[in-house]
Every structure is written in structure tokens, then in C-alpha cells.
C-alpha positions in Angstrom: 11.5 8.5 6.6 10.5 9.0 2.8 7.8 11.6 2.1 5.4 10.4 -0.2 4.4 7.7 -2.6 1.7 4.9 -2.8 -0.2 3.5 0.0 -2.9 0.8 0.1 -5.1 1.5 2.9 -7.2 -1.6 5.1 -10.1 -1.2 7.5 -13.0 -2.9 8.6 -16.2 -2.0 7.4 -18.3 -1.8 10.9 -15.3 0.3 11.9 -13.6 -1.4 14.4 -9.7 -2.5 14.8 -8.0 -5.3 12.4 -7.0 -8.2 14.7 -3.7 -9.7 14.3 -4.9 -12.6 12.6 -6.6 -10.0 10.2 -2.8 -8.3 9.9 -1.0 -11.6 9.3 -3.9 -12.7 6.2 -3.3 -9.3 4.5 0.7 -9.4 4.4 0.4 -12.7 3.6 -2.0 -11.9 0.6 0.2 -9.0 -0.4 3.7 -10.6 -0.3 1.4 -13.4 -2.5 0.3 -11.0 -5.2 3.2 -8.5 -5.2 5.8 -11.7 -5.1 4.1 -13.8 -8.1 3.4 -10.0 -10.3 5.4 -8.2 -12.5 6.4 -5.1 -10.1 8.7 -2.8 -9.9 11.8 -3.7 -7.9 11.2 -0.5 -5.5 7.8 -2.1 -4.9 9.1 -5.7 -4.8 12.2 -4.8 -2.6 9.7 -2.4 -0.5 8.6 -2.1 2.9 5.2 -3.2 2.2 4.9 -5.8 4.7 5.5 -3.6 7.7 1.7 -2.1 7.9 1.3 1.4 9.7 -1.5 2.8 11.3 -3.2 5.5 9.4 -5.7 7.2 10.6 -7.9 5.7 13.3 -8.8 1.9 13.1 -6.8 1.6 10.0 -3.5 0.4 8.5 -1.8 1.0 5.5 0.9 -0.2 3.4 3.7 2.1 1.7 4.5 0.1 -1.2 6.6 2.7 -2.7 8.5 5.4 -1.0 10.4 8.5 -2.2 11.8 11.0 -0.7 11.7 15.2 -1.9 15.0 16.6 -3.7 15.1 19.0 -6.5 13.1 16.6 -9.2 10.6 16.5 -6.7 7.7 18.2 -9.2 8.9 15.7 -11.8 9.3 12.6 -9.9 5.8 12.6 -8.0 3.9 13.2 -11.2 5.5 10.3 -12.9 5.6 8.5 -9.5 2.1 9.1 -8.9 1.1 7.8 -12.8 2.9 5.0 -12.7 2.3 3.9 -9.0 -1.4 4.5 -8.9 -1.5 1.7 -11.6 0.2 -1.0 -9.9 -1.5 -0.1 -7.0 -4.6 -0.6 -8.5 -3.1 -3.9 -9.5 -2.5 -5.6 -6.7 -6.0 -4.3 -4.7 -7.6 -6.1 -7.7 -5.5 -9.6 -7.1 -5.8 -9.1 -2.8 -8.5 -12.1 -1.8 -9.8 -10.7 1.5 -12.8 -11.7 3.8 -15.6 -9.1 3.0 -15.5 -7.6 6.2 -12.2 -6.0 5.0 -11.9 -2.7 3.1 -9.1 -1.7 0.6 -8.5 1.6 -0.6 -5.6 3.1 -2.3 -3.9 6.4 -3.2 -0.5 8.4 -3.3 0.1 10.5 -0.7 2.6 12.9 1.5 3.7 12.6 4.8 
């Protein structure tokens, strides 16, 4: 598993679960924006379909991944930079119900 990079982060706002129909409209909506933008291949080529729970009553979506080595300092600064944009991106492009909440941020795990 990596250990860090950007996620984009889905709840509901009254705090209850995302249903599977709620799960398949926000990969859908993802592999629309991330598929028709001009991304990075390791966010293109990504995992970010494959939503994760994170925390409780929310999923998230890794759509970059890195792993530590000795660059680690340099990498997740630059990493975090340029990641934090796109990410920022795509949340602006994502057409969601409103009962739907997006957050994002660069993270370790």
C-alpha cells in the first residue's frame, strides 16, 4: 500500500452512509472529469475509482499515491503543491446532488 498523496473525500451532509447508487454517480462523475481533463498520467492511470472508507460514514478517493523512500521530504512537498491543485480541479468539475459533500486534502497513511 502507498503512504501518502491526494484524496478527495465524499459524505453526506445529514451524516448518514452513501448508498450504492450514491457510490456508482460519483465514480462515474470522476472517471468523467478526470478522463475528459488534462491530468497527470499517475492520476489518470490511478486507483481513483476504487473508493475507501475513511473515517465513519465517508469514502474517499486516492487519486495519487506515493510511497516513502529517501526523496521522501522532497517528493511530498512537490507532490503535495502540485496535487492539491488538480485536486482542487476536479472537485470544481464533480456535478453532485447537494446532499453530497466533497472535501479534499493530501494526506499520510
Amino acid at each position: 500500500m502507498s503512504d501518502f498523496g491526494a484524496i478527495i473525500i465524499f459524505s453526506k451532509k445529514d451524516g448518514t452512509s452513501i448508498s450504492d447508487e450514491e457510490k456508482e454517480v460519483i465514480q462515474a462523475e470522476l472517471k468523467r472529469v478526470i478522463k475528459s481533463g488534462n491530468y497527470s498520467s499517475i492520476i489518470e492511470e490511478g486507483n481513483y475509482l476504487e473508493l475507501k472508507n475513511w473515517d465513519v460514514d465517508k469514502l474517499c478517493s486516492m487519486i495519487t499515491e506515493y510511497y516513502i523512500d529517501e526523496n521522501f521530504d522532497e517528493i511530498f512537498e512537490f507532490a503535495k503543491e502540485e496535487d492539491l491543485v488538480d485536486a482542487e480541479d476536479i472537485v470544481s468539475k464533480l456535478n453532485l446532488e447537494s446532499s453530497i459533500e466533497i472535501s479534499f486534502s493530501f494526506e499520510e497513511w
